[in-house]
Backbone as CSV, one residue per row, in Angstrom:
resi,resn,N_x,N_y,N_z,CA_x,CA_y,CA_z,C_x,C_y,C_z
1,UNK,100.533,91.231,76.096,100.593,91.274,74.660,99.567,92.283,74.179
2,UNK,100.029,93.171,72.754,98.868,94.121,72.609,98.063,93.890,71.335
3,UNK,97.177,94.372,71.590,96.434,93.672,70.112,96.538,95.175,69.143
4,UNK,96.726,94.352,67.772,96.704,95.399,66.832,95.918,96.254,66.220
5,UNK,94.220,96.092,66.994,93.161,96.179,66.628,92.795,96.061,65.718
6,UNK,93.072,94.836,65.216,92.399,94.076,64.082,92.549,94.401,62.563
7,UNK,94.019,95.322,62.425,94.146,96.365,61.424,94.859,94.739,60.559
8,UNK,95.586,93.988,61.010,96.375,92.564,60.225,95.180,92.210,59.857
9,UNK,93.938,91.769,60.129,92.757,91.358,59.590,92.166,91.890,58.383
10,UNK,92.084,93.717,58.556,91.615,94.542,57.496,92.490,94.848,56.292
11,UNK,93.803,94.505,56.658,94.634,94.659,55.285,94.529,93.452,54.613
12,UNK,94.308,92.105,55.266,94.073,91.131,54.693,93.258,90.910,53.993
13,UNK,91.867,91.549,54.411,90.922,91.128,53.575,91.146,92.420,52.390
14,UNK,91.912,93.587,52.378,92.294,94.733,51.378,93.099,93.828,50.135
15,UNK,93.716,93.327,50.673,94.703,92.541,49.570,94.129,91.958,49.087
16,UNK,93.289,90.692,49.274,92.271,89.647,48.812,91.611,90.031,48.055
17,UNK,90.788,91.483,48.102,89.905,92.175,47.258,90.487,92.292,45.387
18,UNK,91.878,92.754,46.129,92.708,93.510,44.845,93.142,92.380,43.801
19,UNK,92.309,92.749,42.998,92.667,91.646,40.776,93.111,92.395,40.001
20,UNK,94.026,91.780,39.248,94.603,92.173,38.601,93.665,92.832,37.467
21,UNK,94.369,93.978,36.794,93.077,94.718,36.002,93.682,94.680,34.522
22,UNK,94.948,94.086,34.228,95.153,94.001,32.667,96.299,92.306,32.578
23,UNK,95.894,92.300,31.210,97.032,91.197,31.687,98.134,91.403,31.203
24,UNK,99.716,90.784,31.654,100.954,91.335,31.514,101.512,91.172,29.948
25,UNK,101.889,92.106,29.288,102.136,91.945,27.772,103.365,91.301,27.519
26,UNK,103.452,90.678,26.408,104.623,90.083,25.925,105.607,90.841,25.194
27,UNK,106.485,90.419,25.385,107.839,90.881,24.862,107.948,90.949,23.156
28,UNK,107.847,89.669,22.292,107.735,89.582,21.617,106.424,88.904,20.687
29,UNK,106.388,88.971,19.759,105.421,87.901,19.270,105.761,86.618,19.231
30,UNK,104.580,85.587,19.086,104.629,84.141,19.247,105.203,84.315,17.612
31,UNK,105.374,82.976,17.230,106.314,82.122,16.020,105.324,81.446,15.435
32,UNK,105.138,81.183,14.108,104.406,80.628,13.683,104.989,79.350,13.130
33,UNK,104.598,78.241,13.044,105.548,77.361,13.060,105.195,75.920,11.934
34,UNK,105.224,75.765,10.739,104.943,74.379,10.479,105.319,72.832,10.407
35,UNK,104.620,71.928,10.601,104.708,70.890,10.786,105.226,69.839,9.427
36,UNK,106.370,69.435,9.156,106.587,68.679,7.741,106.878,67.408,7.710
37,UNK,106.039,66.570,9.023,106.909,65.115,9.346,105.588,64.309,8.562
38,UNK,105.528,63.418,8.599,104.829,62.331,7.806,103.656,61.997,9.245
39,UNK,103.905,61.988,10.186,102.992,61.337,11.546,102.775,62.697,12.185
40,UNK,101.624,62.304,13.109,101.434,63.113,14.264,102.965,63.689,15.082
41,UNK,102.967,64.728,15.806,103.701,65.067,16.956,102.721,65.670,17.775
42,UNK,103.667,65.860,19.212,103.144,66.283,19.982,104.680,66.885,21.021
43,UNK,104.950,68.008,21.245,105.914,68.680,21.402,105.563,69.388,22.774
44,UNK,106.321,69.316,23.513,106.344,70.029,24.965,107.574,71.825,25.162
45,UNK,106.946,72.868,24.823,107.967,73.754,24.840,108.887,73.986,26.418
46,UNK,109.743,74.070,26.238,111.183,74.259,27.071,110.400,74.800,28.441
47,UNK,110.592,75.836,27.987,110.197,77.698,28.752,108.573,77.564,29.154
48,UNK,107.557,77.676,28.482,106.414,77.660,28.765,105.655,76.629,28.696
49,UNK,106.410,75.177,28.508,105.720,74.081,29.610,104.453,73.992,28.360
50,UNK,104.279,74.872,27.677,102.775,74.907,26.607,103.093,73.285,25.784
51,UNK,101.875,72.242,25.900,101.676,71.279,25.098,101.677,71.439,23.379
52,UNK,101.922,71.600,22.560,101.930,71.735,21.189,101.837,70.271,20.713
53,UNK,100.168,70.277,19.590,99.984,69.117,18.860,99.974,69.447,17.457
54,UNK,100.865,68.659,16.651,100.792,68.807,15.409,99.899,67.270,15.110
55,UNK,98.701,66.918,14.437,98.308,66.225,13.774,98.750,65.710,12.573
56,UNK,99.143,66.548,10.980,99.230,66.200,10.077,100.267,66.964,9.557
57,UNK,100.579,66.412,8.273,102.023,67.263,7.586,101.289,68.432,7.005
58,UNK,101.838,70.012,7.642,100.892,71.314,6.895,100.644,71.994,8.009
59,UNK,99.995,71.190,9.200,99.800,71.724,10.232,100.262,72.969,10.661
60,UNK,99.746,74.529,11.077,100.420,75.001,11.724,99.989,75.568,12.810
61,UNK,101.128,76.034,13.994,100.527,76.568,15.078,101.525,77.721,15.655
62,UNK,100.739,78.540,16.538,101.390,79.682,16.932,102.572,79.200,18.130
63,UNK,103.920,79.334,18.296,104.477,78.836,19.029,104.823,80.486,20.667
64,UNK,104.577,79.883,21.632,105.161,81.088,22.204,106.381,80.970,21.909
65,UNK,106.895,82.537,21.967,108.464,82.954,21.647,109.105,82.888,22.478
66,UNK,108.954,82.782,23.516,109.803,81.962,24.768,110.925,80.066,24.427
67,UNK,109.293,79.653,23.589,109.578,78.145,23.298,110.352,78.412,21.865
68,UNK,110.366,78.958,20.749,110.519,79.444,19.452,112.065,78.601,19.422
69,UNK,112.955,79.301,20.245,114.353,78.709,19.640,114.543,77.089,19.589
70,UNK,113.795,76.756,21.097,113.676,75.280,20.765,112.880,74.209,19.927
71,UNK,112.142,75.056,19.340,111.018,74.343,18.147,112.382,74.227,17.272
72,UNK,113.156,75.033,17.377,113.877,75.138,16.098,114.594,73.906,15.524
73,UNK,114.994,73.410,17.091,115.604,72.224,17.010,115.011,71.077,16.837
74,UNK,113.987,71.101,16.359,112.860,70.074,15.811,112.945,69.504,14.621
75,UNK,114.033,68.679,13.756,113.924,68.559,12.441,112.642,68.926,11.558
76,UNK,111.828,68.155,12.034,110.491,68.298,11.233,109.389,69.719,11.695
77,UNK,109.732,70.352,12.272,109.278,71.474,12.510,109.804,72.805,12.010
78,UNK,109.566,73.532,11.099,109.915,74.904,10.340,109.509,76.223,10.699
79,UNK,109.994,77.163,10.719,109.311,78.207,11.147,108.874,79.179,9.848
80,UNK,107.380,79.422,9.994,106.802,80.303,8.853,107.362,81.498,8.823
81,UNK,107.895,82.109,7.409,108.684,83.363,7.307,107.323,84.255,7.164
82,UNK,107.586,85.130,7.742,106.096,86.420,7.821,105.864,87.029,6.673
């Protein structure tokens, strides 16, 4: 058997070194979104798994636009016109 001289070792530790140097941009903008129910919610988006807490009626929060179409389907949840 031949050895590779240790070059599988040195790319390994080459890769390991290498971070990412920006972070990946989004497609669109997040949704801004308000809250009009009488109680707390607390909403789980589809797509990005992101926890969303609404506390009070007024509340608002930035929704990712991934999750956006399904907020939609939220009776008590509205989306802020820009």
């Amino acid at each position: 058997m031949s050895c590779c001289g240790n070059k599988r070792e040195e790319l390994m530790l080459q890769l390991s070194s290498i971070t990412p140097t920006t972070a990946p941009t989004k497609m669109w903008n997040d949704v801004l979104f308000e809250y009009t129910g009488e109680t707390a919610l607390t909403v789980k988006g589809n797509i990005s798994r992101t926890v969303y807490r609404f506390n009070s009626k007024g509340d608002q929060q930035l929704i990712d636009y991934r999750d956006a179409s399904g907020m939609m389907a939220v009776p008590v949840l509205k989306k802020v016109k820009n």
